[in-house]
N, C-alpha and C positions, 0 to 999 in steps of 0.2 A: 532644537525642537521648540525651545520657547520662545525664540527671537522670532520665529516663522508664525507661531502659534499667535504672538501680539501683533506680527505682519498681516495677519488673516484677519484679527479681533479689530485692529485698524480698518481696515478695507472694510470688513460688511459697516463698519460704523459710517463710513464715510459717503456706500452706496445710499446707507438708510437714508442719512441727512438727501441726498440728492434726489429719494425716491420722492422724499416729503418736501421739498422743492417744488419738486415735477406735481405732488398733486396740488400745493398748493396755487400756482399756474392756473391746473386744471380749476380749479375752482373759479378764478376770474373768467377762464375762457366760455365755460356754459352759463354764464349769465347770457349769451348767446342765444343759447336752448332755453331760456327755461319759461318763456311765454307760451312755450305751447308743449313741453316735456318737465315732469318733477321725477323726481329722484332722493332716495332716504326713508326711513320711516314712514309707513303710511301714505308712498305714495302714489298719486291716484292720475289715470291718464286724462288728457286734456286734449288741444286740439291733435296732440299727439301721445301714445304710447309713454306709462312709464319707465324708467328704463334702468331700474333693480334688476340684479341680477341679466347682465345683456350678455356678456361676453357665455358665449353656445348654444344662444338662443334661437330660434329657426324665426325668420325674417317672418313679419305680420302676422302673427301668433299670439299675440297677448289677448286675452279674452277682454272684450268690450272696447278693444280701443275701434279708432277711425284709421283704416286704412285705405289706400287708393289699389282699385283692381292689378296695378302693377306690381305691388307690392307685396299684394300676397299673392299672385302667383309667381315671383320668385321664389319665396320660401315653398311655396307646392314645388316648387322644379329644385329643393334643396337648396337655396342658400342662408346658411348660418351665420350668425357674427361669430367674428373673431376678431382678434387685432388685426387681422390683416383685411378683412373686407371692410371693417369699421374705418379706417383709415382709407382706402379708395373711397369710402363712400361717400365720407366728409369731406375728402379733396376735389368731389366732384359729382355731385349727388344725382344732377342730370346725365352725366356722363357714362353713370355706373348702371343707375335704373332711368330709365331713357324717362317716362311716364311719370316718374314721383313728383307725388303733391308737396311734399318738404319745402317751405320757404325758403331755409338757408341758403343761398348761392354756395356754400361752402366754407369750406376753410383751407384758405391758401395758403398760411404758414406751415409749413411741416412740423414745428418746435410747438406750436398750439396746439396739432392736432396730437403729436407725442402725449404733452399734459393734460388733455381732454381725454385722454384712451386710460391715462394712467388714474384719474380722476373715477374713470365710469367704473374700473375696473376695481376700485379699491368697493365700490356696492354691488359685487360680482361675485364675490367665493364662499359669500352665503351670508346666514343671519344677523352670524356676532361681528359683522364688521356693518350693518347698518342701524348707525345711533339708535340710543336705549328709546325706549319709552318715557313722555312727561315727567313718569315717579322714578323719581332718582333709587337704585337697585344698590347702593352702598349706606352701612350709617357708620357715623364715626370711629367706632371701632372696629369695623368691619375695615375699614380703609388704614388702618392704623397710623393718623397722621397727630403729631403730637400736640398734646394740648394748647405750648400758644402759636400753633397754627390758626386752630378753632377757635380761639381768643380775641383772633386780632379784628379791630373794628375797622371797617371800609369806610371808606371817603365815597359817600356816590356820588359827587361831582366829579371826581378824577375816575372813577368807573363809568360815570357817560362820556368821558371824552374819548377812555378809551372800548367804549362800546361799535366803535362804527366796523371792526371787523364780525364782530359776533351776527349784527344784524343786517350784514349780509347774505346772510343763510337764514337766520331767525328773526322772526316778523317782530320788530319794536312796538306793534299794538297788541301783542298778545295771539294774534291769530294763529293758528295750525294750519300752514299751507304746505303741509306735505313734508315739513321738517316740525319738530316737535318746539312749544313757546319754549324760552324760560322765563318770561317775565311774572311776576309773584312768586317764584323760588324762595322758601324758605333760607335762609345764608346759609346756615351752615349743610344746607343738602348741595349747595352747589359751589359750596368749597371741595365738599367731599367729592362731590363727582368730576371736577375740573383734576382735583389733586389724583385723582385715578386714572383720567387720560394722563396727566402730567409723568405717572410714575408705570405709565405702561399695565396698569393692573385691570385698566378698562379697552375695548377696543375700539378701531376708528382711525384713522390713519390722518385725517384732516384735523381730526381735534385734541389728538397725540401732540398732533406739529403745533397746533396753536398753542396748546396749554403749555408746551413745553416751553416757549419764550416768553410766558408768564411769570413775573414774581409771585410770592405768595403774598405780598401786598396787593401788586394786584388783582392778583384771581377775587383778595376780598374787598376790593373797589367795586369791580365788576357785578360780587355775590350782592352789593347794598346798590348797587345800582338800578337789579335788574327787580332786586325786592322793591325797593320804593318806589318803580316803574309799574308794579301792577297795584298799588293800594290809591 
């Protein structure tokens, strides 16, 4: 029973690591999307629809967005996202809704559209998986990370070299475009909050996987980086 028991503890470990793979992917792949769709926190539709919460959502239904009369009356004649019509749809967006305005010709790799689905889907099963707000929601004790974690003094030169994944998703001049700043984070709020996705005590599936192949050297590069970025 416990040889099976660490055979099973094995395997979900192994799917996790491959899920957080699969979204991280996803993340490169909607840079795609993201001229005309945001997604995360606060975000707000553009020349298309946000697309929080998509997966069971009834096709051109979001209030205020721009849709083309095809599109919403598909969703009048019922059709839902799901993983399964999200992926026809991406494979072939003319093909599927003859009339859609959607720029993207598509996505022709199956393995893209996989991590794109697995991407949208991780801002899909509700709140607490779409990143906090600005003010960090842990303090140091609350996170219980030992004192010379909170101690240790960042390098921000070695925190901006290794800044170019973060501001991929967050704007490096401070703006809120639909994903929350961090720049002028106090350090020690965004050790604390980095070392919460790090230790699973925070949720978010992209910034799990990041923080998790973080040192805590660098998480506090990063935390002096991104402070001495907004003064």
């Amino acid at each position: 029973m416990a040889i099976a028991g660490n055979a099973h503890a094995q395997s979900s470990e192994a799917t996790g690591k491959e899920h957080d793979r699969l979204v991280s992917r996803g993340v490169e792949v909607f840079q795609r999307c993201s001229a005309c769709h945001r997604i995360g926190v606060e975000a707000e539709n553009r020349l298309g629809p946000q697309l929080n919460n998509l997966i069971g959502r009834k096709a051109g239904s979001v209030k205020g967005a721009r849709y083309s009369p095809a599109m919403v009356k598909a969703g009048a004649e019922g059709l839902v996202w799901t993983p399964e019509t999200i992926d026809a749809f991406l494979a072939d967006p003319k093909g599927f809704i003859e009339e859609t305005t959607m720029g993207l010709r598509g996505v022709d790799d199956a393995d893209d559209r996989k991590a794109l689905l697995a991407y949208l889907e991780s801002f899909s099963t509700g709140p607490s998986n779409i990143p906090e707000t600005p003010v960090p929601t842990r303090t140091g004790i609350d996170a219980g990370l030992p004192a010379e974690i909170l101690a240790l003094k960042g390098d921000a030169e070695f925190g901006e070299y290794l800044s170019g994944e973060c501001v991929t998703c967050h704007q490096a001049s401070g703006e809120d475009k639909g994903i929350p700043s961090i720049v002028g984070w106090p350090p020690e709020d965004f050790v604390v909050a980095m070392h919460g996705y790090k230790s699973k005590k925070r949720e978010h599936p992209v910034m799990r996987m990041i923080a998790g192949r973080l040192s805590a050297e660098e998480i506090a590069a990063l935390a002096a980086y991104f402070n001495k970025n907004g003064q």
